[in-house]
RODREN-259279 format. One record per residue: z negated, y, x negated of N, C-alpha, C in turn; residue in three letters. Coordinates in steps of 0.05 Angstrom, whole numbers, plus 5000, padded with zeros to 4 digits. Example, Ala and Ser with C-alpha at 12.3 -4.5 7.8 and 13.67 -1.06 7.14 Angstrom:
REM residues 2
484448864736484449104754484449344736ALA;485849554743485749794727484350014742SER;
//
This chain:
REM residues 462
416517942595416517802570418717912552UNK;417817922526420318002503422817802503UNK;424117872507428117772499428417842486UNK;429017672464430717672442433817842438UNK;434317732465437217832467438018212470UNK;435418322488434918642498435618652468UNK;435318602440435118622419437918722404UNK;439418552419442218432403444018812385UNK;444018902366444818952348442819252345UNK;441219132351438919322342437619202322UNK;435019392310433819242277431519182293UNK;431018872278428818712278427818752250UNK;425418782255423518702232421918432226UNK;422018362202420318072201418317992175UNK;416518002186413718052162413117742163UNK;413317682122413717442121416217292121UNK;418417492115421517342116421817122093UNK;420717112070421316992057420116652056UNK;420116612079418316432087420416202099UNK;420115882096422315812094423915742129UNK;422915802151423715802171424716152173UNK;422616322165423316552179425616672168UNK;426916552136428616742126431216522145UNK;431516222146433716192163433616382190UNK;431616372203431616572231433416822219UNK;432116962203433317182193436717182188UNK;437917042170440016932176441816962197UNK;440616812209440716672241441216972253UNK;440517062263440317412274441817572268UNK;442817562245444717702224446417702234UNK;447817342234450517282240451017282270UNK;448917362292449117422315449117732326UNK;448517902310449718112312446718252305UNK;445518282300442318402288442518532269UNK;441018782272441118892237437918762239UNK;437618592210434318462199434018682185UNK;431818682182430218892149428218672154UNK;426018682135423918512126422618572107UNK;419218472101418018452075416618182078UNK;416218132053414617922038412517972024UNK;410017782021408617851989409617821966UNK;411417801950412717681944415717611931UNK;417417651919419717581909419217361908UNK;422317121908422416961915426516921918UNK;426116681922429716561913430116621939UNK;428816571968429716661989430516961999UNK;428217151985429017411994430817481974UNK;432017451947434217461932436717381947UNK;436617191951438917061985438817232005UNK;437017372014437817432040438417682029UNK;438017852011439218062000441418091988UNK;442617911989444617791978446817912002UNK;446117802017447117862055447618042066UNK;446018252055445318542064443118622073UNK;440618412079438818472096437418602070UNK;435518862079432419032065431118832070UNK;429618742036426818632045425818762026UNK;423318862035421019042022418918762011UNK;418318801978415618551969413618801976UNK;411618671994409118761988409418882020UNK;407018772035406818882068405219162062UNK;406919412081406219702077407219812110UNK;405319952118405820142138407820312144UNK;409420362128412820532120414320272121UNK;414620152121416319922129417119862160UNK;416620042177415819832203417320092220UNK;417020322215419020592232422120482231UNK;422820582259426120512256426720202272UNK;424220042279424719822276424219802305UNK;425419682330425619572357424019422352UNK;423319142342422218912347421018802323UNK;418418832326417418652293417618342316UNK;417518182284417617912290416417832262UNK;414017662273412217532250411217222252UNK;410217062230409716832228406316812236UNK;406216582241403716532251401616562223UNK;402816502210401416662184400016852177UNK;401517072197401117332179398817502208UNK;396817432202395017512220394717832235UNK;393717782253394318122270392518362258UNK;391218322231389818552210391818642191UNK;394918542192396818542177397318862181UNK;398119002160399019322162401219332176UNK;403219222177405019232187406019172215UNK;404718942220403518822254401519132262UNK;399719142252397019452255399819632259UNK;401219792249402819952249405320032277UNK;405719712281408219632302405919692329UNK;403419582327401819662351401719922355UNK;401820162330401020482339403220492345UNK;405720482342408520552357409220502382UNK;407520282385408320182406411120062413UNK;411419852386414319652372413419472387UNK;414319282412413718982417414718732394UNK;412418642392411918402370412518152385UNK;413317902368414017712376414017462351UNK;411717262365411617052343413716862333UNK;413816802308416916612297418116362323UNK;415216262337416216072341417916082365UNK;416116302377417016412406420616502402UNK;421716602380423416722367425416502366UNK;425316182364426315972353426415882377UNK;424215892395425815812429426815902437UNK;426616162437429116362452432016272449UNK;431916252422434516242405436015962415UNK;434515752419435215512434435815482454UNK;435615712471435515672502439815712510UNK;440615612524443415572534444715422518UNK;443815232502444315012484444914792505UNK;446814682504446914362526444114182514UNK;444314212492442313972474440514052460UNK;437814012462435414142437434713912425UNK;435113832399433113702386432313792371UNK;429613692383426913822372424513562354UNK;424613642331422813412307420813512303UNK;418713382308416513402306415013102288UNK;411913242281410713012270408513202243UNK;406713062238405113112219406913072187UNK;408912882179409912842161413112802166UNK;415312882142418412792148420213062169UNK;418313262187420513392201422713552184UNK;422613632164424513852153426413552146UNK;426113342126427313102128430112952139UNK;428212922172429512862190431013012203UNK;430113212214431913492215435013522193UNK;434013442176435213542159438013422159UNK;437513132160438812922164440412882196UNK;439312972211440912932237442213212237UNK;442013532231443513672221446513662215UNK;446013492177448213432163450213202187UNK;448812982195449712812214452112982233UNK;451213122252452313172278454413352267UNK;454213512248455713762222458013572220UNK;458313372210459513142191461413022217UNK;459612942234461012872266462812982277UNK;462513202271464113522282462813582307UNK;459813612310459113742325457213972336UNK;459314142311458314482311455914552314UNK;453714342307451014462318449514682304UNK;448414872326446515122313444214972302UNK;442815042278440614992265438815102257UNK;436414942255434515182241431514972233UNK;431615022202430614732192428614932165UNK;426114792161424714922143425014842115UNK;427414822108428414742077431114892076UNK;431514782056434314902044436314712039UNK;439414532059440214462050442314402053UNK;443714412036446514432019448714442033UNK;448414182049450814252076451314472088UNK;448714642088448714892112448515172088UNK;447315082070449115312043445215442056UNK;443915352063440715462073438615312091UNK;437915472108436715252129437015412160UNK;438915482160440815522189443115572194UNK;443615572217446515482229446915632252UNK;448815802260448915952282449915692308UNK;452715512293453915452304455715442335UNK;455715182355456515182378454215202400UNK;454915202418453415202443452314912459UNK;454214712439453114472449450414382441UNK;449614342415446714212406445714462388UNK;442214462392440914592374439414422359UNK;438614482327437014262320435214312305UNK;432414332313430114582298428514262291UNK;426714382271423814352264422514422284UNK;421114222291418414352315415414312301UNK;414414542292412014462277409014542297UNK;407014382297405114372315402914542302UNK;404014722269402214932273400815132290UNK;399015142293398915352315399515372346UNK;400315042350401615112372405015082377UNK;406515162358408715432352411115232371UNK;410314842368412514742380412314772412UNK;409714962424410214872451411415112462UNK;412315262443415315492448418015372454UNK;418015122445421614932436421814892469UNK;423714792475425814752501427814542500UNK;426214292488428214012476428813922513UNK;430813782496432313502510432013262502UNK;431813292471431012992456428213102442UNK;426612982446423913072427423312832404UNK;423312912381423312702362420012722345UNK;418112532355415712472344415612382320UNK;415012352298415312192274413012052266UNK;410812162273407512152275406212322277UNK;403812152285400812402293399112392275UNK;397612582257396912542243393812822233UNK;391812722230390313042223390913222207UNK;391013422208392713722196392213942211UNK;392114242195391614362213388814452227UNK;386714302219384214222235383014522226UNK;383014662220382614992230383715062248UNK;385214922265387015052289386014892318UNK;386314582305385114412324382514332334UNK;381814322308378414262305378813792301UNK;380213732319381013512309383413342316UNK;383213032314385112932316385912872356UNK;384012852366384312792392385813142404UNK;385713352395386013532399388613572402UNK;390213512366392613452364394313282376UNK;393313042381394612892400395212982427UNK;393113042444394013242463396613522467UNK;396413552441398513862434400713662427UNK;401113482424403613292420405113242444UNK;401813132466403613022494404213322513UNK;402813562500403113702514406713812506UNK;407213782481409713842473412413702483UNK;412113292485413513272492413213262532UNK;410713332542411713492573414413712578UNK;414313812550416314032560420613892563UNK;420113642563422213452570423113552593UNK;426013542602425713552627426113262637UNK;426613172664427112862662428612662662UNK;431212852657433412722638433312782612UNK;431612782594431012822576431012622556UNK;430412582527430112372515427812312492UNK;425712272492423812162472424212052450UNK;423912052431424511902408421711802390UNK;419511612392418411672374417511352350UNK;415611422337415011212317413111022334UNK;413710702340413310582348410010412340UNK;409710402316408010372307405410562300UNK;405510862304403311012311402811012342UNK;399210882347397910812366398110972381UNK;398111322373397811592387400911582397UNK;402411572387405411562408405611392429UNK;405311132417405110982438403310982469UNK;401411182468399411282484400611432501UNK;402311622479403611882495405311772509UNK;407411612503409311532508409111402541UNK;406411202534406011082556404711282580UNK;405411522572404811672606407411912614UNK;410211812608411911872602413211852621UNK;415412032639417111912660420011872654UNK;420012142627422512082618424211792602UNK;425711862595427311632581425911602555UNK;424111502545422611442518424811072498UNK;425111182477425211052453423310992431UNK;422810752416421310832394424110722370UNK;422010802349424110662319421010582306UNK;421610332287419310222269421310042258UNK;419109922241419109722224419809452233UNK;418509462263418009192277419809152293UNK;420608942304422908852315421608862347UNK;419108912348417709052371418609292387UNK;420509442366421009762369423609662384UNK;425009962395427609912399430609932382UNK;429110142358432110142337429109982311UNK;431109892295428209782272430409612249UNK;430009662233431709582208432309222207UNK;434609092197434008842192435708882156UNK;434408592150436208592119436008772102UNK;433308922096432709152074432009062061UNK;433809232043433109152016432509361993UNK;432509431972431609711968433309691925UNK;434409911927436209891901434409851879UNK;434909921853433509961833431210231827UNK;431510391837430710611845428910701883UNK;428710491887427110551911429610601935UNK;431910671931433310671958434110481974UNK;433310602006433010292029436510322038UNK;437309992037438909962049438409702078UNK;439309742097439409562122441709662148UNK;441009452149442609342180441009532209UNK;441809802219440209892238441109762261UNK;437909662277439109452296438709642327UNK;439109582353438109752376437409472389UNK;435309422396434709132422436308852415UNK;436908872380437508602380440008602375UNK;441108862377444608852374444809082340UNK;446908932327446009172298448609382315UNK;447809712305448909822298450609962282UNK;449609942265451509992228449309862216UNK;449909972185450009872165448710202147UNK;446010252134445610512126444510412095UNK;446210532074445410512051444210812043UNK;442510862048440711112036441511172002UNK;440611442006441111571973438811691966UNK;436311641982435011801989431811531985UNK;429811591969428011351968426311301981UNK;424611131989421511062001421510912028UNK;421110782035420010602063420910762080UNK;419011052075418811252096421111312101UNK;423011352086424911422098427511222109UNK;426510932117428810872132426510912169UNK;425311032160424411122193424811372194UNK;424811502176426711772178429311782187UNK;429411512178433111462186434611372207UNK;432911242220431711152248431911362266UNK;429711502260430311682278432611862282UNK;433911892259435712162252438211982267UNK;437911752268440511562277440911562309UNK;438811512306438011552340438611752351UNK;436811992344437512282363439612342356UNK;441912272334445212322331446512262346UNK;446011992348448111822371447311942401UNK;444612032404444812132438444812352447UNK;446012452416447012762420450112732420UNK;451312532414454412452424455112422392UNK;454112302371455012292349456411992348UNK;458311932336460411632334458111472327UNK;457311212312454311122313455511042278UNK;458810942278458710902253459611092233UNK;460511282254461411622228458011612226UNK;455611672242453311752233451911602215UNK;451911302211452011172198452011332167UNK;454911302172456711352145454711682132UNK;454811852149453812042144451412072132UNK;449411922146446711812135447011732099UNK;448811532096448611322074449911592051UNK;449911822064451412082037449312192045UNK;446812242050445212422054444412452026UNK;444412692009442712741992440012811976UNK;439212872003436613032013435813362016UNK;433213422021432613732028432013791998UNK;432314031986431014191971428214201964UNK;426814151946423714151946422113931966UNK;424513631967423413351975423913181960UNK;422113191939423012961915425513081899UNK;425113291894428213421878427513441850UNK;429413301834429213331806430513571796UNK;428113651788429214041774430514041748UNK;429813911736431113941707428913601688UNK;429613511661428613411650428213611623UNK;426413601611424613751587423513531568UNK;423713611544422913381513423013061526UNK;425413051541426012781547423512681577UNK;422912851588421212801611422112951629UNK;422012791662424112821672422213001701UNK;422013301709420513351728421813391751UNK;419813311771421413241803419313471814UNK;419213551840417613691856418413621886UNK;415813701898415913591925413913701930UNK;414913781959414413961978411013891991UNK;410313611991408413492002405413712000UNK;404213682013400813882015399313742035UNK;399213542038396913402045396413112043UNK;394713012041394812732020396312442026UNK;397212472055399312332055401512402046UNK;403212512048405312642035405512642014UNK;403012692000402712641969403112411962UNK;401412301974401111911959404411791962UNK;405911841989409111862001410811851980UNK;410512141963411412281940411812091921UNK;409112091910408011851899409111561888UNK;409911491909410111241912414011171910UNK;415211341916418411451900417611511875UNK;416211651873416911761830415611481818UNK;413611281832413711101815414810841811UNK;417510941842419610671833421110681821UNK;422010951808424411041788422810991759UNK;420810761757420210651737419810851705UNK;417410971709417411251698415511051664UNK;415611191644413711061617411211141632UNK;410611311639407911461653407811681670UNK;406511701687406911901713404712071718UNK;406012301712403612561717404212651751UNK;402212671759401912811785400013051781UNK;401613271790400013561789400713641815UNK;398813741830397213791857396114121858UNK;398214221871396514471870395814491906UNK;392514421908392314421933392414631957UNK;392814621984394214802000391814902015UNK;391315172014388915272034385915152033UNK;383515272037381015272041380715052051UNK;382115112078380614982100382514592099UNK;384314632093385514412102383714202071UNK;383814352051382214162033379714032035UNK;378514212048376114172071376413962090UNK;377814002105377713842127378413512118UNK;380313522098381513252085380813202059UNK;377713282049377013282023377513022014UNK;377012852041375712562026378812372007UNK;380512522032383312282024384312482006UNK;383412671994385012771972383612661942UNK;381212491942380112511923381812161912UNK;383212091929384311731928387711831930UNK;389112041931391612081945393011931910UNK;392912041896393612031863393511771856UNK;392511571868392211351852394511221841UNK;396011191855398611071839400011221811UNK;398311491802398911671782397611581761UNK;398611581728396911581703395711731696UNK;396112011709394912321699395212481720UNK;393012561729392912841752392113041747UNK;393713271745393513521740392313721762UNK;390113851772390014041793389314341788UNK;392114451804390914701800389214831818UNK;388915131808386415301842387815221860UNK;386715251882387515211908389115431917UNK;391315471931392815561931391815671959UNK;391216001964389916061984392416062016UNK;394916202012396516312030395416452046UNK;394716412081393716622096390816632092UNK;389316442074386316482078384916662058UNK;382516692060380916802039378716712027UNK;378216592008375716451995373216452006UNK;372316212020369516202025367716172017UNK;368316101993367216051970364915851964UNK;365815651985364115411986366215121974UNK;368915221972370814911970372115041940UNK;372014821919374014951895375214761884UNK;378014721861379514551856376714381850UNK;376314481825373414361807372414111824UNK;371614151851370013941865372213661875UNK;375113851878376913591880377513421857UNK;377213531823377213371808374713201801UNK;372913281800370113111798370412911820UNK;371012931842372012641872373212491854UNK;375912571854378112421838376212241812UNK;375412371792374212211780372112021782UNK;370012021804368711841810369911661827UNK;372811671828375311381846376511321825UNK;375111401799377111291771379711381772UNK;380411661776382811821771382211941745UNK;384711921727384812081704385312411707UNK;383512501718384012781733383013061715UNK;384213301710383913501704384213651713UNK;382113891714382814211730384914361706UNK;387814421714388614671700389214801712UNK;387015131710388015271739389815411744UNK;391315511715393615751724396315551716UNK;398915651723401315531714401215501677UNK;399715621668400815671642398115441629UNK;396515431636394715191631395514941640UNK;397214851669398114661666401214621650UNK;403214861647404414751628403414721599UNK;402714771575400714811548399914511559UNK;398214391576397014191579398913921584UNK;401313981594402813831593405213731570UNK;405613861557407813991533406013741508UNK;403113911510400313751495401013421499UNK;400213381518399713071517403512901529UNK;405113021539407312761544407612631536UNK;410112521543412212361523414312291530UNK;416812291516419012211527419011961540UNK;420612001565420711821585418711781608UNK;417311911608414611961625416012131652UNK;414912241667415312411706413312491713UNK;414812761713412812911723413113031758UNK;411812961777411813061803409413231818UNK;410713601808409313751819409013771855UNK;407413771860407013741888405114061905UNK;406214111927404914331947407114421955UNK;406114561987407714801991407515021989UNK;406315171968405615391959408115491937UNK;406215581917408815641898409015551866UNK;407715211876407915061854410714961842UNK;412715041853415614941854416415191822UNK;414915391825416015621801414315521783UNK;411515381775412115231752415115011741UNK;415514911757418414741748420214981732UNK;420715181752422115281737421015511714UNK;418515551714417715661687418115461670UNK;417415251674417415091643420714971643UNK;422914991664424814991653427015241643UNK;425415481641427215731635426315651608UNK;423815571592420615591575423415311552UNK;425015111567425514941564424714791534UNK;426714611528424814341507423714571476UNK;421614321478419414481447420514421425UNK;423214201430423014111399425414141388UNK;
//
């Protein structure tokens, strides 16, 4: 099997660096003694960062990119017709997938926490990160956002705790090597990979098997599918919820003017602290829950983590307000599938907006496919929905699914819905109809985030 380590200050290659796990990896490698090189499709604020560093990244995947190089290392993304993957095979370069890459990297860690879930992992991650950081406890990271505490989204750090994203794309979390495995929910996604939900669920229990049996479980008490998993469990299992059914579960919430939860975190009846969030939505005092939890049984103080929590500011591209324009104020978020959306949603419309545009640039073929129906209802809490083309990433048009058909749904559920398909049609369309004091929340994980900033370089019309 490939080691990472046979590697150590030799050049890795990574097709697809600018990608938001692979450029922390990248990082990550650097500061352990690696020469990176890389390409992208692409420019982008990440490969400007990592070039920043010293690392080559080549835009645009090419066959001359790949000589010189010990080890390609690529994302589950970037399929094996890739020139550059094609290339590393005639050399005879051993290849090695991101995720496989992110377990390695975890392994001689006292502690793995590992977050998982259909919704919230970059979040929560994110949050128990800054936590254990704040604790003083040097932990290595590696989180698919960008944030602030870590100046990115990794951390070489100590040898005591690791603390990754575990994402069930592909598989990629049953690479991780936890101690604490953190569930958040199970949820359909993906279903080009799975085919369905019973499928996923299985790749969940198969993920948290890889416990050992002093290990620790963490998950959401109130999804039926955890509780399933859970109950065939030998290890030490926890949940967090809403319900005083769970074992950590909020008392005395209350929520500011602006949607932020404050409460009393309780464990079996006994409170622990006291967490005033900075951070909005329901969802996230179970984000908080959890992040509280796997802190403290990673050796974090319960009321430094507390404290730490109630300064969380959040991730990059989760509800982040980019700028305000002609007195309208635009947020973006990271969300691409219709829970996450509606999630989104449901924060931009406690910050009590005059009127709320939601623009949706939907994620892949297949996943719009598979979840046509809940995307045609996700918007409702919006005054105006904007959609653009579908945003392909690794697929290629089948030319049976188009935005067009997601706005016609939308409108027969009485959504005020429009196709604008390029950035420059939904800004013109938006500029057209606002008004001061109105919110706007661009939504996907594609590269709907560079409209925000086209129309804030483009800034006010008047």
């Amino acid at each position: 099997m490939t080691d990472i380590l046979d590697y150590q200050g030799k050049r890795v290659h990574m097709v697809g660096i600018g990608g938001s796990s692979m450029s922390g990896l990248a990082e990550m490698l650097l500061k352990e003694g690696y020469i990176v090189t890389g390409s992208d499709n692409a420019n982008s604020h990440a490969v400007e960062r990592l070039r920043r560093q010293g690392i080559e990244v080549s835009v645009g995947h090419a066959a001359q990119n790949v000589p010189g190089a010990q080890l390609l290392v690529f994302s589950a993304a970037i399929s094996p017709e890739n020139v550059e993957r094609q290339e590393a095979e005639r050399l005879g370069i051993p290849q090695m997938e991101r995720s496989t890459l992110l377990g390695q990297l975890m392994r001689g860690h006292k502690n793995a926490v590992c977050v998982s879930g259909t919704h919230g992992k970059t979040t929560t991650s994110s949050m128990i990160a800054e936590t254990l950081l704040e604790c003083g406890l040097d932990p290595a990271v590696s989180i698919g956002g960008r944030l602030d505490a870590l100046g990115g989204g990794s951390r070489v750090g100590g040898k005591e705790v690791f603390v990754a994203e575990a994402c069930e794309f592909h598989g990629s979390f049953l690479e991780m090597h936890p101690t604490v495995a953190v569930v958040l929910n199970i949820e359909a996604d993906h279903l080009d990979w799975y085919g369905d939900i019973e499928h996923i669920e299985a790749a969940f229990g198969d993920f948290l098997r890889l416990l050992p049996e002093n290990g620790l479980a963490l998950g959401w008490g109130e999804d039926e599918r955890v509780r399933r998993l859970f109950g065939k469990l030998s290890c030490e299992h926890r949940t967090f919820g809403m319900e005083k059914t769970n074992d950590y579960y909020p008392e005395n919430l209350t929520y500011s003017e602006n949607g932020c939860p404050r409460f009393d975190c309780m464990f079996r009846g006994e409170k622990q602290a006291h967490i005033a969030l900075r951070v909005a939505g329901a969802f996230n005092v179970l984000n908080a829950l959890a992040a509280f939890a796997a802190s403290v049984a990673s050796g974090a103080d319960r009321q430094a983590a507390a404290e730490s929590l109630s300064r969380f500011a959040g991730v990059h591209r989760r509800f982040e307000l980019t700028g305000i324009i002609d007195g309208v104020k635009m947020y973006h978020d990271y969300g691409h599938n219709p829970t996450e959306m509606k999630a989104a949603l449901s924060v931009a419309r406690m910050q009590k907006p005059n009127r709320l545009w939601a623009v949706m640039q939907p994620h892949t073929y297949s996943r719009v496919k598979s979840l046509f129906q809940d995307y045609l209802t996700c918007t409702l809490a919006a005054d105006f929905t904007l959609v653009t083309d579908i945003y392909a990433a690794r697929e290629k048009d089948p030319g049976d699914i188009k935005a067009e058909m997601v706005v016609a749904g939308m409108r027969e559920h009485g959504i005020n819905a429009v196709h604008t398909p390029s950035f420059n049609d939904t800004e013109n369309y938006l500029r057209a109809h606002w008004q001061p004091g109105d919110l706007v929340l661009t939504m996907g994980c594609g590269n709907i985030n560079l409209l925000n900033e086209q129309m804030q370089l483009h800034g006010d019309t008047k």
